[in-house]
LUMTISE-250535 format. One line per field, with one value per residue: x, y, z negated of N, C-alpha, C in turn. Coordinates in steps of 0.05 Angstrom, whole numbers, plus 32768, in hexadecimal, padded with zeros to 4 digits. Layout:
// residues N
nxx <- X; ...
nyy <- Y; ...
nzz <- Z; ...
caxx <- X; ...
cayy <- Y; ...
cazz <- Z; ...
cxx <- X; ...
cyy <- Y; ...
czz <- Z; ...
// end
This chain:
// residues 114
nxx <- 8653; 8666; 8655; 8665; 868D; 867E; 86AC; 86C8; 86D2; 8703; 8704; 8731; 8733; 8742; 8717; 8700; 8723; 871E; 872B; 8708; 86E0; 86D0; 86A2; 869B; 8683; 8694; 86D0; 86F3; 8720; 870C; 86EB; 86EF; 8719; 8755; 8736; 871E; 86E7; 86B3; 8686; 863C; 8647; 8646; 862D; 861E; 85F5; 85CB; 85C1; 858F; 85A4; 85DC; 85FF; 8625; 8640; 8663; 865F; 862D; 8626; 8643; 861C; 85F2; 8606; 8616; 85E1; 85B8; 85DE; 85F1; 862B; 866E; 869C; 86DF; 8714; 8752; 878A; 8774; 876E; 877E; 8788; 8775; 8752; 874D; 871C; 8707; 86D0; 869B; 86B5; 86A4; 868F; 86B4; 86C7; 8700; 8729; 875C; 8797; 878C; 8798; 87B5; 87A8; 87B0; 87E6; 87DC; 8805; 882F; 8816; 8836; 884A; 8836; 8847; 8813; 880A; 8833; 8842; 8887; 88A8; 88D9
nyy <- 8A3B; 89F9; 89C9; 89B5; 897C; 8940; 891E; 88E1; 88A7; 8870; 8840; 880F; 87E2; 87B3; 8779; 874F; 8722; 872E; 875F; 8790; 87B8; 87F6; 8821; 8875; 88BD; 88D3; 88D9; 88E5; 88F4; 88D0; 88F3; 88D2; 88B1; 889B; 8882; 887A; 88A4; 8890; 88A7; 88A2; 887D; 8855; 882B; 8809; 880B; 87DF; 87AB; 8780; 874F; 8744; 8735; 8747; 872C; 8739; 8773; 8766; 8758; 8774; 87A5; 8790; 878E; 87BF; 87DE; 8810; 882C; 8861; 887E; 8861; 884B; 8843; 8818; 8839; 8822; 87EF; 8802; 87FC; 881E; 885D; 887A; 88B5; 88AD; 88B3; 8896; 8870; 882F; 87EA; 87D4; 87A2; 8763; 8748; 8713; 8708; 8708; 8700; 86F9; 8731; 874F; 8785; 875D; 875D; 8788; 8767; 8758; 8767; 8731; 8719; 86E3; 86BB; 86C6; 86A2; 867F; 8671; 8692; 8677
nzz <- 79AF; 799C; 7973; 7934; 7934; 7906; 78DE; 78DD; 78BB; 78B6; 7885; 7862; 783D; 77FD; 77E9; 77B5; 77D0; 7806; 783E; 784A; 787A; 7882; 789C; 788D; 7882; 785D; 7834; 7802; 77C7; 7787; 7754; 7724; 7709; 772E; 775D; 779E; 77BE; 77E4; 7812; 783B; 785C; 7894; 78C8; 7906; 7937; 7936; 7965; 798A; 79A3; 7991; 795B; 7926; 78F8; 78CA; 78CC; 78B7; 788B; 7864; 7872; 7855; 7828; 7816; 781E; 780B; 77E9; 77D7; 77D3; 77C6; 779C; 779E; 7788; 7785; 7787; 77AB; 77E2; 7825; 784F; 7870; 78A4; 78D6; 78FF; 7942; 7952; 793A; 7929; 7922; 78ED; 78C6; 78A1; 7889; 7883; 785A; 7873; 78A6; 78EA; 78FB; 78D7; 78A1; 7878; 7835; 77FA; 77D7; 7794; 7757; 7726; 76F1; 76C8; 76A4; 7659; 7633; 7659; 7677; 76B2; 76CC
caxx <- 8666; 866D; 864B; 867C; 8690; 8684; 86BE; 86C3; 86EE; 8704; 8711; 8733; 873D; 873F; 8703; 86F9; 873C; 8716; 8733; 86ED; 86ED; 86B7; 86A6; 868C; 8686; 869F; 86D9; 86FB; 872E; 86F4; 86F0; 86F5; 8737; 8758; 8721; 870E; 86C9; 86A8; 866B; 8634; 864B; 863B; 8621; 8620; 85DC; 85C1; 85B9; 8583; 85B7; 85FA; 85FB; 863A; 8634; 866F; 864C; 8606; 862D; 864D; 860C; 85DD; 8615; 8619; 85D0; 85B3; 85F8; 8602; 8649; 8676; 86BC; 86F6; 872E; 876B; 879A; 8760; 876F; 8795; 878D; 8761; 8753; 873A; 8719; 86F4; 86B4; 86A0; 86AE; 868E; 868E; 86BB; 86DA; 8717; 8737; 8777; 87B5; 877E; 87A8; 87AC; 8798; 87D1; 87E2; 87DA; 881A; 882A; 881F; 884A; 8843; 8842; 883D; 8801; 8815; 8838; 884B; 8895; 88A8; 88F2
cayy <- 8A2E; 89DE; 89BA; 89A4; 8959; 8936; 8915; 88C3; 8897; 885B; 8839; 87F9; 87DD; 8797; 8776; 8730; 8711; 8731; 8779; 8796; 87D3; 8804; 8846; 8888; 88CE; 88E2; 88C5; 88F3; 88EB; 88D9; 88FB; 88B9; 88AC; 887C; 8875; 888C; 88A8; 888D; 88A2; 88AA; 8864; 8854; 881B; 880F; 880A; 87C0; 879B; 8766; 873A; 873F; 8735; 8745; 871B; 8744; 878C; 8766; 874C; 8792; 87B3; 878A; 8799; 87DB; 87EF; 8820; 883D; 8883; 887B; 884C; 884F; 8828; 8821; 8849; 8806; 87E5; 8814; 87FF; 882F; 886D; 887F; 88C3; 88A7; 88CF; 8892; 885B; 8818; 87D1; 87D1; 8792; 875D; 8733; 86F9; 8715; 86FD; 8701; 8709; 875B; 876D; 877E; 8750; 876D; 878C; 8756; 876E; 8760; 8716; 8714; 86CC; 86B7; 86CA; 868B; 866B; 867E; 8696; 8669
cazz <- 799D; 7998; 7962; 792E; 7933; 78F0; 78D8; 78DE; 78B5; 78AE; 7871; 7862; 781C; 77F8; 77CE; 77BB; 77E9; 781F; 7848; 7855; 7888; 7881; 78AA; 788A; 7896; 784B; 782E; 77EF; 77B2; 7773; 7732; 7715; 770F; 7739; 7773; 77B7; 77B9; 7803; 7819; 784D; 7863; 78B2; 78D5; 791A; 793B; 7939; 7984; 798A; 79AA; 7985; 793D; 7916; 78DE; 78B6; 78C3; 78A3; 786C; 785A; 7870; 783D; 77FF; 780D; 781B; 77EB; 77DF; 77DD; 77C9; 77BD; 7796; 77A2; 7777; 7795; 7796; 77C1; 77FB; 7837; 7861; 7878; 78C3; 78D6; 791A; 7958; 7959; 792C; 7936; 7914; 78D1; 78BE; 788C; 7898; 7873; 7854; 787A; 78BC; 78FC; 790D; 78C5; 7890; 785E; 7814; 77F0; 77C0; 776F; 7738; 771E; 76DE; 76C5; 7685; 7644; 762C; 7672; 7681; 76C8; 76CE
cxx <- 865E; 8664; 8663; 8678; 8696; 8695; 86BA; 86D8; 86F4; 870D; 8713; 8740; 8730; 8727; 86FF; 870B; 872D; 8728; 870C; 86F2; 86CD; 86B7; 868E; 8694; 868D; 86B0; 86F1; 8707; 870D; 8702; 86F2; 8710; 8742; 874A; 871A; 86F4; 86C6; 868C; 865D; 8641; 8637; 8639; 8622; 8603; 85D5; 85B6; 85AF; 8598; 85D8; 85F5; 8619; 8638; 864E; 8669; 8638; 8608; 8636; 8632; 85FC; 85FA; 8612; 85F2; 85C5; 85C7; 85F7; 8620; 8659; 8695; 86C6; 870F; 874B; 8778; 8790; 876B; 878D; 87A4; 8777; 8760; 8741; 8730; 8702; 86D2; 86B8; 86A6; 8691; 869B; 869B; 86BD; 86E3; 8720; 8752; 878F; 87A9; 8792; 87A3; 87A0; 87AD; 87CC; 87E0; 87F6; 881C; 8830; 8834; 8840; 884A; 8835; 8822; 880E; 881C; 8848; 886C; 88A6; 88CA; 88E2
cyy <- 8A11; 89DE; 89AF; 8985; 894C; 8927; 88F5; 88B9; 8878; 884E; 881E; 87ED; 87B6; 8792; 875D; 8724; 8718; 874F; 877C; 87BE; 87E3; 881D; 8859; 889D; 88DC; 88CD; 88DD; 88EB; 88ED; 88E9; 88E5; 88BD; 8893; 8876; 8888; 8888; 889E; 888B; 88A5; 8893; 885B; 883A; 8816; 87FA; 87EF; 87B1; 8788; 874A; 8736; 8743; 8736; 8740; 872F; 8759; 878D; 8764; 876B; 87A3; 87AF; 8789; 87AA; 87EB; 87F5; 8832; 8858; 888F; 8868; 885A; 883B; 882D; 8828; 8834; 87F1; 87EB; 880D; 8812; 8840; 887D; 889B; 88B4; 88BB; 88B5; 887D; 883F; 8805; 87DB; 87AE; 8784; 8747; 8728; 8704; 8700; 86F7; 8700; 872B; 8766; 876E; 8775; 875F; 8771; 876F; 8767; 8762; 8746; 871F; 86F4; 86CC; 86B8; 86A5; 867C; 8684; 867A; 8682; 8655
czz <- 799A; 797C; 7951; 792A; 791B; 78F0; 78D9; 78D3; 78B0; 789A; 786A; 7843; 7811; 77E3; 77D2; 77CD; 7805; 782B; 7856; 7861; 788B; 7897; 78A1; 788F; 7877; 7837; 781D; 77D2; 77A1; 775D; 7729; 771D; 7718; 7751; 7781; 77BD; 77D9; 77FD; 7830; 7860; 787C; 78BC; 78F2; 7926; 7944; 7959; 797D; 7994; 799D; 796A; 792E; 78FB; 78C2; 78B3; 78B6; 7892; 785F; 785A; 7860; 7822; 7801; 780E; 7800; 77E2; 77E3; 77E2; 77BB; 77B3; 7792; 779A; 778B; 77A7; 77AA; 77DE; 780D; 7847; 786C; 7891; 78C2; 78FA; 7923; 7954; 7944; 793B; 7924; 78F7; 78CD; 78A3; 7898; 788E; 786F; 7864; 789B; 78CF; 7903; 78EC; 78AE; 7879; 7845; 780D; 77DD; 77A1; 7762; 7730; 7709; 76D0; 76AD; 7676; 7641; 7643; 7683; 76A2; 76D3; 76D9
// end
């Protein structure tokens, strides 16, 4: 009988005007309300010669993490994929990455929208 194949996902959600793209191997509605639980957060194995400077930057916030939650509306989009890739982040309006919905404007109290 075959080994079962742990699950891989990709998850892509906004923080700071950035789209930052993560990959773990558990990724579940939270009990919190409002936020997807991700954990067990993956990496891809460090080469002395290539340095991805947006996998080091994501890799030194997140180490230590066990779990991270991210507010629902955050969430672009969730990939079940067969391997990992890089671990990214991409400048919102990037080429190839989707722009953000736009929210609701609502102007400052006092400052009217005409």
């Amino acid at each position: 009988m075959p080994a079962k194949k742990k699950k891989m996902y990709r998850v892509m959600f906004h923080n700071q005007s950035k789209v930052f793209e993560l990959y773990a191997r558990h990724v579940v509605q939270s009990d919190i309300f409002a936020f997807l639980e991700v954990g067990d957060i993956v990496f891809g194995e460090q080469s002395t010669l290539v340095v991805n400077p947006g996998e080091e930057q994501l890799k030194t916030q997140f180490s230590g993490v066990n779990r991270t939650y991210i507010p629902i509306h955050s969430v672009i989009r969730i990939d079940e994929v067969e391997k990992q890739g890089s671990a990214k982040i991409h400048a919102i309006g990037e080429k190839g990455v989707v722009t953000p919905f736009p929210f609701p404007y609502s102007p400052p109290e006092g400052v009217s929208s005409e």
